[in-house]
ZAMARGU-4260 file (C-alpha; in steps of 0.2 Angstrom, whole numbers, plus 5000, padded with zeros to 4 digits):
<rodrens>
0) 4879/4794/4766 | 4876/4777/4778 | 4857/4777/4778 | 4861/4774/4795 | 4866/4789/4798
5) 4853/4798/4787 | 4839/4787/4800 | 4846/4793/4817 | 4834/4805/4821 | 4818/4794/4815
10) 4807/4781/4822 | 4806/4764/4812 | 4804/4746/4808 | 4815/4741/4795 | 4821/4723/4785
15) 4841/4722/4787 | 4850/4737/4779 | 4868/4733/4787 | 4880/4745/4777 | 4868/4752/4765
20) 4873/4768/4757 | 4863/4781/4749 | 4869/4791/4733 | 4853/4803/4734 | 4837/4804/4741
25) 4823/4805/4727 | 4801/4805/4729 | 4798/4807/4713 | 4801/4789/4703 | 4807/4796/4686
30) 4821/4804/4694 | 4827/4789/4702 | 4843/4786/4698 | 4854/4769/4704 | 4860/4770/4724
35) 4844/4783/4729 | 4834/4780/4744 | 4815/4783/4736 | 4803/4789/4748 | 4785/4784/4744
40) 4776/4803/4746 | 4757/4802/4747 | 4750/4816/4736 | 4733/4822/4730 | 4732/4814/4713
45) 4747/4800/4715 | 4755/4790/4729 | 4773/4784/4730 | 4770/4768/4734 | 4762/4762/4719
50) 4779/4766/4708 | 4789/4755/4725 | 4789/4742/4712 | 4798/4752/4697 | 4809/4763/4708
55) 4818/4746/4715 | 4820/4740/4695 | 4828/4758/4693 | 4840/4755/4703 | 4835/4761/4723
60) 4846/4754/4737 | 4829/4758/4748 | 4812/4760/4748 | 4805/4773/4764 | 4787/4769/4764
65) 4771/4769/4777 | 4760/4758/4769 | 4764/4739/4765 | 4773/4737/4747 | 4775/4723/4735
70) 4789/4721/4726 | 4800/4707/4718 | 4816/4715/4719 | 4826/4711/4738 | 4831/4728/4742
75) 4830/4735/4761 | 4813/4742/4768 | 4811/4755/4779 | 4794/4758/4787 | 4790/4775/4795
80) 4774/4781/4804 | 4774/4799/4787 | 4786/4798/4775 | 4783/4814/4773 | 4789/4819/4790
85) 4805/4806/4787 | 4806/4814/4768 | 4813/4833/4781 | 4823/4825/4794 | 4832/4813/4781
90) 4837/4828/4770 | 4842/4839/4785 | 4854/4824/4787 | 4858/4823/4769 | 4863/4841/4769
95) 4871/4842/4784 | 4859/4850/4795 | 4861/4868/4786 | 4850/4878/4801 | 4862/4875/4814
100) 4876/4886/4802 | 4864/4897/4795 | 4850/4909/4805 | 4834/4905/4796 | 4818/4916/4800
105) 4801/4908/4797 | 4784/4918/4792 | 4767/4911/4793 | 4750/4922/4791 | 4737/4925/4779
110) 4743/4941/4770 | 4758/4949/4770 | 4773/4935/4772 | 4780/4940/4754 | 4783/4958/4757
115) 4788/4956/4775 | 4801/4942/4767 | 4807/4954/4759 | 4808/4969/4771 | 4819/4958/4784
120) 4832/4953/4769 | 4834/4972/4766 | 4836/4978/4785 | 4846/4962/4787 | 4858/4965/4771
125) 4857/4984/4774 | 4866/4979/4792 | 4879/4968/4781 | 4871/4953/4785 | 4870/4942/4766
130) 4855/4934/4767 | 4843/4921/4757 | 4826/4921/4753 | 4814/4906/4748 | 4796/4910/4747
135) 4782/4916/4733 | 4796/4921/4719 | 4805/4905/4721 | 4825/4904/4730 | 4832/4921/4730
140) 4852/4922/4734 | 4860/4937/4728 | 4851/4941/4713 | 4850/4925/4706 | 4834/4918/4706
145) 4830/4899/4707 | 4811/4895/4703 | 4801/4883/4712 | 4782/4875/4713 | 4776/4879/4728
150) 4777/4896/4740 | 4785/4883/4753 | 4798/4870/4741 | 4796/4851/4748 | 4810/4846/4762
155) 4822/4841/4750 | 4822/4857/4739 | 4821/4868/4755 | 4838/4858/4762 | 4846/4860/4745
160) 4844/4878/4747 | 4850/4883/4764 | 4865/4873/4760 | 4866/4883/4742 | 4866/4899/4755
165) 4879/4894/4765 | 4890/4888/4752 | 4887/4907/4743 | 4891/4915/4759 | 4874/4918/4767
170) 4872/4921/4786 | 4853/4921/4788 | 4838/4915/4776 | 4821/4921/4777 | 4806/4904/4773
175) 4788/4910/4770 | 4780/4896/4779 | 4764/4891/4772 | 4752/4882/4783 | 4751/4869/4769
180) 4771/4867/4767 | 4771/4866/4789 | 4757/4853/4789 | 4765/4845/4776 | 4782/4842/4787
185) 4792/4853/4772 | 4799/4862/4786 | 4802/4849/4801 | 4820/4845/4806 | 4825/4860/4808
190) 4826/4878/4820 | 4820/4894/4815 | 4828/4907/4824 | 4817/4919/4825 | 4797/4913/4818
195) 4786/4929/4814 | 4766/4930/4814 | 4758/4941/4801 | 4740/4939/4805 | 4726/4926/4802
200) 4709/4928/4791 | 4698/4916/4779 | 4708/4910/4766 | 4713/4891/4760 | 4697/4885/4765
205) 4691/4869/4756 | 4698/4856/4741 | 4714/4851/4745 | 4718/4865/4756 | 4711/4865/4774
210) 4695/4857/4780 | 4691/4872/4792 | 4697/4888/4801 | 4704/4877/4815 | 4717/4867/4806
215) 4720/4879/4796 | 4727/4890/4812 | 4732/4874/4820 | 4744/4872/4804 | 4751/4890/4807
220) 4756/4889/4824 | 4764/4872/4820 | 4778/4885/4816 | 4781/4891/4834 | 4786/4872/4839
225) 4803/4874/4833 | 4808/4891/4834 | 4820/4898/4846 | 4812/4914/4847 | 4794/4924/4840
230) 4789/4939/4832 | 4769/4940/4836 | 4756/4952/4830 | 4749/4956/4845 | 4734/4964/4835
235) 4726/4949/4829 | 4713/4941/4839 | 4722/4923/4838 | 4738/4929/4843 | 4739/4919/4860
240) 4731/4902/4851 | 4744/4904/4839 | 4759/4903/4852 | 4749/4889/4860 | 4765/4876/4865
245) 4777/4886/4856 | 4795/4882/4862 | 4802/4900/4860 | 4814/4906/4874 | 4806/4922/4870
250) 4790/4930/4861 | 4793/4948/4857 | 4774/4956/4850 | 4769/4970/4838 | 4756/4980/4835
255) 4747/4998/4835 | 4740/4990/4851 | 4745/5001/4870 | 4758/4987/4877 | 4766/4979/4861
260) 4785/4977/4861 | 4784/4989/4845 | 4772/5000/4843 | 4765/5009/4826 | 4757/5025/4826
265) 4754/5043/4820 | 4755/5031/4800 | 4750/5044/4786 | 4755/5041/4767 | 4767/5049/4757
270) 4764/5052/4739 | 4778/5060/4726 | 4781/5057/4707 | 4788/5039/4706 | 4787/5036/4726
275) 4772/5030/4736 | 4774/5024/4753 | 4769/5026/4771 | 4778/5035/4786 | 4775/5029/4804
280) 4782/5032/4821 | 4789/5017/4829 | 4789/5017/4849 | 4792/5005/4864 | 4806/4994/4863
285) 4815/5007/4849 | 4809/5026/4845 | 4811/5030/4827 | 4801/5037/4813 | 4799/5027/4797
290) 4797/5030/4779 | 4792/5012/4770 | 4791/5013/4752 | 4779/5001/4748 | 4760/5010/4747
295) 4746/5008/4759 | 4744/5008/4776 | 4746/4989/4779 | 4764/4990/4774 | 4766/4999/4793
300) 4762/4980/4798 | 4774/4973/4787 | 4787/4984/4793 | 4782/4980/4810 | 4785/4963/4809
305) 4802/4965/4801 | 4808/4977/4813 | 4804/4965/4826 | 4812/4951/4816 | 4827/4960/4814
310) 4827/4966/4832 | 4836/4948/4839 | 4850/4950/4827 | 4854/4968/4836 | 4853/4981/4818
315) 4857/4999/4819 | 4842/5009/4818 | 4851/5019/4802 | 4852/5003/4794 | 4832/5000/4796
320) 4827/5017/4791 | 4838/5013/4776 | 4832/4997/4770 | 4814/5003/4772 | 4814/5018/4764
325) 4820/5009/4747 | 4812/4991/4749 | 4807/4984/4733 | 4797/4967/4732 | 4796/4960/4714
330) 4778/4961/4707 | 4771/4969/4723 | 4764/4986/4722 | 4781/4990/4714 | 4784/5006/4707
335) 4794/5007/4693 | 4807/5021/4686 | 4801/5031/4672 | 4805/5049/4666 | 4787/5056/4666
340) 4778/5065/4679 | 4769/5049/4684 | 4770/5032/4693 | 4770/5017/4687 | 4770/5001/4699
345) 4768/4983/4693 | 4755/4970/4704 | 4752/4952/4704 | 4734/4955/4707 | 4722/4945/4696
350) 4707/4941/4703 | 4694/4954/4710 | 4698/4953/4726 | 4717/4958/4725 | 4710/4971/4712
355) 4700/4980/4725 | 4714/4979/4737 | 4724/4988/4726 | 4717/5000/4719 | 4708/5006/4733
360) 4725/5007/4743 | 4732/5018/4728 | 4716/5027/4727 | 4719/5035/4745 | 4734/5041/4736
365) 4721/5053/4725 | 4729/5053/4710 | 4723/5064/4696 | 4719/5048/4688 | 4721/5029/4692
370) 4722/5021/4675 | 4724/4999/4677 | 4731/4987/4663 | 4724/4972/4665 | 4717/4955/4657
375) 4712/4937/4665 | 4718/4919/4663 | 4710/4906/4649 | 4705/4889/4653 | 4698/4897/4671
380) 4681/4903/4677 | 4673/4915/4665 | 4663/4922/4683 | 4681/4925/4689 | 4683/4938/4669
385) 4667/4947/4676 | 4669/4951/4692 | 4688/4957/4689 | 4681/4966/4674 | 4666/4975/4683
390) 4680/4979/4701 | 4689/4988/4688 | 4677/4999/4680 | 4670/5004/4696 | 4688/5008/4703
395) 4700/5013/4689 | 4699/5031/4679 | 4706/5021/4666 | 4706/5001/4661 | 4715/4996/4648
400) 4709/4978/4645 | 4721/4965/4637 | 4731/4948/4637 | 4737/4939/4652 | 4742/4919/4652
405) 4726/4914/4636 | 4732/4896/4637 | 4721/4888/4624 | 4707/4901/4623 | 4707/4913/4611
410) 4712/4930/4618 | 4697/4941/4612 | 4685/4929/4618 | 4691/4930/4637 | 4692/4949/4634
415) 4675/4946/4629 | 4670/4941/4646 | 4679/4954/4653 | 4671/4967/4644 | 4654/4960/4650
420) 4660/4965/4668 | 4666/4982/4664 | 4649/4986/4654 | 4639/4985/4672 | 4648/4999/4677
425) 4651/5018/4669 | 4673/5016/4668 | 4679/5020/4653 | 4689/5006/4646 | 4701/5005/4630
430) 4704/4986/4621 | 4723/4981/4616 | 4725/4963/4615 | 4742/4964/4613 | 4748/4967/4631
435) 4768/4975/4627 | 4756/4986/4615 | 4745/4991/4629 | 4758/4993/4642 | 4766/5007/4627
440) 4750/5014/4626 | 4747/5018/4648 | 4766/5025/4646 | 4763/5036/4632 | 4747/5042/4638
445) 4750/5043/4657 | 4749/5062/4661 | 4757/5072/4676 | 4750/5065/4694 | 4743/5047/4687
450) 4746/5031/4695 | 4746/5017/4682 | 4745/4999/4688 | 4751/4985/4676 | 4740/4972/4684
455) 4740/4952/4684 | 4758/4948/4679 | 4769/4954/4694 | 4784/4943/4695 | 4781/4933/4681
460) 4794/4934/4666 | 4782/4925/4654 | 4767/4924/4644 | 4758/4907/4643 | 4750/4903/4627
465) 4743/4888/4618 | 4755/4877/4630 | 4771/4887/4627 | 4779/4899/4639 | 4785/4913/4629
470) 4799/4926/4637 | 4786/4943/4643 | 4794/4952/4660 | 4785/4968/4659 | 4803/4974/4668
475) 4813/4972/4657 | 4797/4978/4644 | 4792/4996/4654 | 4813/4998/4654 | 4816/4998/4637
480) 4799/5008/4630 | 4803/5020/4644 | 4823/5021/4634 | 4814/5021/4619 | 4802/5035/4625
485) 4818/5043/4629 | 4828/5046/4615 | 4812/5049/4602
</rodrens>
């Protein structure tokens, strides 16, 4: 493309780049190939502009920077006020402006922006409506999977992707918006169509994260400048700071709240062998009464949130009480199918605090035992292996301690530490290092009404250890013992 026309929508001072062309756009200098623009990012541990010098030798047409840079090579300069801001609007060029073909949906909040992602996809592809997901699990189109770093991919990546929508036929795409990737422009240069609030608590305080609780909401409610229209829980107490010079043409709220566009209440949980959800009644804008089968009674939020999402893009109310009912989120409270008289769900939680949340949500469920698999990371805080250790023997019936990603510590030493945790407290507690040998062992031992968690991997499909990530999807894993299981 002209870089011309890549720069029309950004303010600049610039050397002469009459009839420059750019074959790419590229932050990272050992992808630069000959004919790229580079753009000098600032990061926490490197800056761009220190590798100006190499990118040029490499072969970029031009350097996009916003400090000064000295470099030997004559190639054009463009200066810019954040190159990361330049980094989004130059690739919403370089992609064609993908949001203004495709309907994108934006989530921001502290909890609940993956399940909620993935509750608008199934209402929406439930109504007929193919749509994309990028978030926590990576770029999710179809049932192809494409992984990326962060929750919010960089501008370019995020570009790349609605464009990879479109062109596979998708006619909406669902972003988790993390403060971080809105504060770091990853979303700027483009419209959301519909931006969603979750709700707002302590979390990314400190280190490279946020400074405080105010930038942290300010970042947030960067989301409601570029959206066309907001789905708001009306619950939370910074609701109305969050819509604060928001340029929606309308804001529709949510809530168990008297006065919220859609209204939860009358939420009690339902509980049968390989099924645990929630059922609500929906009222307001739309009367309905909802099964969600996700467990716990925040998942009424989650599906409050969709609903109202969903509610611009005018969906049957059968195609909602559909897509709820049978909504699956990879490595979230999801439940498993297994042929005994029991349920099985995987979870991504790994520290102590996600434990408690989880098994105190499946607790309410009062099974006749809650039995958790578990184990904790190597080459992290040994305080983290206690506490998640002493949470699950105060919690669980039944832990079954063993591997999760060792790295390069020896797995019965971080068991070890576990162990220390669990000893505080009276839980009984079996040892398998080997974690597909553990997961065999909660199968074959599961007896009629137990929930059992397989806890720490969720949507991971691999093991790390000493460096090399080894293939370990505990899908695929509880599939094939369950067929096993089967035919002995």
């Amino acid at each position: 493309m002209r870089l011309a026309d890549l720069l029309a929508n950004i303010s600049y001072a610039s050397t002469d780049f009459e009839n420059v062309k750019v074959s790419d756009l590229v932050y990272d200098s050992r992808k630069v190939v000959p004919g790229c623009a580079f753009i000098c990012l600032k990061g926490v541990s490197a800056d761009g502009h220190d590798f100006a010098e190499q990118a040029a030798k490499q072969g970029a047409s031009v350097l996009i920077v916003q400090d000064d840079v000295a470099i030997t090579k004559k190639i054009p300069i463009i200066r810019v006020e954040n190159t990361r801001q330049a980094l989004a609007m130059m690739s919403a060029a370089f992609f064609g402006y993908p949001a203004k073909e495709i309907a994108v949906i934006g989530l921001t909040g502290t909890k609940g922006k993956t399940t909620t992602a993935y509750m608008i996809r199934a209402i929406l592809e439930q109504a007929g409506i193919r749509t994309g997901l990028i978030g926590t699990v990576g770029v999710l189109i179809g049932e192809t999977v494409f992984k990326t770093s962060n929750t919010t991919p960089e501008s370019y990546e995020m570009q790349k992707y609605l464009r990879k929508m479109i062109d596979m036929g998708c006619k909406s795409a669902v972003v988790e918006a993390s403060s971080i990737g809105l504060r770091e422009h990853r979303t700027a240069g483009m419209e959301f169509a519909v931006g969603v609030f979750t709700n707002f608590s302590e979390d990314h305080i400190g280190g490279v994260e946020h400074k405080d609780m105010e930038e942290y909401l300010a970042c947030k409610s960067m989301l409601f400048g570029q959206c066309r229209y907001g789905a708001i829980n009306c619950d939370d107490t910074v609701w109305k700071q969050v819509i604060q010079g928001n340029t929606c043409e309308k804001i529709t709220t949510f809530g168990f709240t008297d006065g919220a566009d859609y209204r939860a209440s009358g939420e009690r949980l339902i509980s049968r062998s390989g099924y645990l959800g929630v059922h609500f009644e929906l009222s307001g804008k739309q009367n309905l009464e909802l099964d969600v089968a996700i467990p716990g009674k925040f998942s009424v939020y989650n599906a409050l949130a969709a609903i109202t999402a969903c509610s611009y893009f005018n969906i049957q109310p059968e195609h909602i009480c559909c897509a709820l009912d049978m909504v699956k989120v990879k490595g979230r409270v999801e439940i498993m199918p297994v042929d005994g008289p029991y349920t099985l769900l995987i979870d991504y939680a790994h520290n102590a605090a996600s434990m408690e949340s989880i098994l105190n949500t499946l607790r309410e469920y009062q099974p006749n035992r809650l039995i958790c698999m578990f184990g904790a990371g190597g080459d992290r805080s040994k305080s983290r292996r206690f506490e998640v250790g002493e949470t699950c023997g105060r919690l669980a019936d039944l832990s079954i301690v063993t591997a999760d990603n060792s790295r390069f510590e020896p797995v019965l030493d971080i068991i070890a530490d576990i162990r220390v945790g669990l000893e505080k407290t009276n839980g009984k507690y079996v040892v398998i290092p080997d974690r597909r040998e553990a997961i065999a062992y909660c199968m074959e031992h599961a007896q009629e009404g137990d929930i059992v968690v397989l806890a720490g991997k969720g949507h991971e499909d691999y093991q790390e250890i000493e460096g090399i990530k080894y293939p370990f999807d505990e899908h695929v894993i509880v599939a094939e013992l369950n067929s096993k299981m089967r035919l002995a």
